[in-house]
N, C-alpha and C positions, 0 to 999 in steps of 0.2 A: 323507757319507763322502769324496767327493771334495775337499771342502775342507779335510779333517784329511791327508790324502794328497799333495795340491798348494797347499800354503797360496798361493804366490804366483805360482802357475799355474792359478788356478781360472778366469778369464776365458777364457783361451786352449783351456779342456778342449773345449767345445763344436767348436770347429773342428779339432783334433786328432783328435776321436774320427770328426768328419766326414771328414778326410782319409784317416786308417786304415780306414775302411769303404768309401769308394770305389777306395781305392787294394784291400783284398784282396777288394771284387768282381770289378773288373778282372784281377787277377791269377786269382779263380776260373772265371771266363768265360774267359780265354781257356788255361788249363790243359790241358783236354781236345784243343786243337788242337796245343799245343807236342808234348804225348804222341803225338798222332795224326804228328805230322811227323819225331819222334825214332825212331819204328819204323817209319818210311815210308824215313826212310833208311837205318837202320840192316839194313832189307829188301834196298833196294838193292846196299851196300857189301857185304855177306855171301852174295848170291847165287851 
């Protein structure tokens, strides 16, 4: 499938798809903290 999709990108899928999976764990891990700090201030300013 992927070689009818990326004919002359098919070497490079492997690390592509590795790159995108640690890039949107990264950004899942730390999601709950950005949330945690956007109502932490948004707590402050509006108090």
């Amino acid at each position: 499938m992927v070689r009818k999709i990326w004919r002359e990108r098919v070497g490079a899928f492997a690390k592509i798809v590795l790159v995108l999976g640690f890039v949107f764990s990264v950004l899942l891990t730390l999601a709950p903290a950005v949330i945690y700090a956007a109502l932490l201030v948004m707590r402050l300013l509006f108090r």
